[in-house]
C-alpha positions in Angstrom: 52.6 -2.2 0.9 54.2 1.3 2.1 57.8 0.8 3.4 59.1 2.8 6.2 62.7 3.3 7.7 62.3 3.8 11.0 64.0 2.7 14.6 63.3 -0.4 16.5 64.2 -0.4 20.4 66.5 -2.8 22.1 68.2 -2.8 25.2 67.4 -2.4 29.2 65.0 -0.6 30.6 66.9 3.3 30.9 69.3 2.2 28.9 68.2 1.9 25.6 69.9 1.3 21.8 68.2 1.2 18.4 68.3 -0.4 15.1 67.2 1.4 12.3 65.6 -1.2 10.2 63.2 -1.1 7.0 59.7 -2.7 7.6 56.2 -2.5 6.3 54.5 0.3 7.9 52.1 -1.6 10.0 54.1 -3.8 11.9 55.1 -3.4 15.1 58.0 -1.3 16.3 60.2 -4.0 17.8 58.5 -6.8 15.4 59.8 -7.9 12.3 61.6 -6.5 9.8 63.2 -6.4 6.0 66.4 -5.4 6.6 68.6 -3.8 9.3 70.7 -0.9 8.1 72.0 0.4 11.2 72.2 1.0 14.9 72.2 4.0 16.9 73.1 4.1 20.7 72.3 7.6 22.3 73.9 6.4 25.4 77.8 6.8 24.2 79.3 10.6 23.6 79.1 11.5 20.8 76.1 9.4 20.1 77.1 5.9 18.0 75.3 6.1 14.5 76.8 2.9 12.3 74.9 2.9 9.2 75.0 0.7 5.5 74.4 4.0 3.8 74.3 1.8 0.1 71.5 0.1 1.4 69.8 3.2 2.9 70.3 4.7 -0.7 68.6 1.9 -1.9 65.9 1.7 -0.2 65.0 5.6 -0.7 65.5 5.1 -4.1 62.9 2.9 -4.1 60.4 4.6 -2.0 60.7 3.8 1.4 60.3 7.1 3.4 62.0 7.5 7.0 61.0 9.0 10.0 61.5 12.1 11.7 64.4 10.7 13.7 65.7 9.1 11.3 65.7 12.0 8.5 67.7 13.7 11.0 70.2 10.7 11.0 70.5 10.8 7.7 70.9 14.2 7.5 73.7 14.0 10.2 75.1 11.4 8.2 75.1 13.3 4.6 72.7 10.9 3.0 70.8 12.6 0.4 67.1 11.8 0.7 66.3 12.6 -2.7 64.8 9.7 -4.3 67.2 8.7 -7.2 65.0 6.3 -9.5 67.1 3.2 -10.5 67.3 1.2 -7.4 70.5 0.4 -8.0 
């Protein structure tokens, strides 16, 4: 089972928001989920990026690996997306 971090859509049509959520890699984008570890709503200036950054530390440490867009979150954010082994 390969874990991913990665966005899942919500919102109105043109007027979208995201959770950033950790799931299995092949389920769907808006389908279900392990745990939600953020949002992010582009719509708002500056952007809106709430994020449990424990848990996002957690789940890196353990091998989930995030997507493009949300690397750049992290990054943003200062999260270190070096894998610390531990888990806790």
């Amino acid at each position: 089972m390969a874990v991913v971090i990665r966005m899942s859509r919500l919102g109105a049509k043109r007027k979208p928001h995201h959770k950033i959520v950790v799931t299995e890699q092949h389920t769907p984008r808006d389908g279900r989920f392990i745990e939600q570890i953020g949002y992010y709503d582009p719509s708002k200036k500056p952007a809106l990026v709430e994020l449990k950054e424990d848990r996002a530390a957690y789940w890196l440490s353990v091998g989930a690996k995030p997507t493009a867009t949300v690397k750049s979150i992290f990054k943003s954010k200062k999260i270190s997306l070096e894998a610390k082994k531990g888990g806790k």
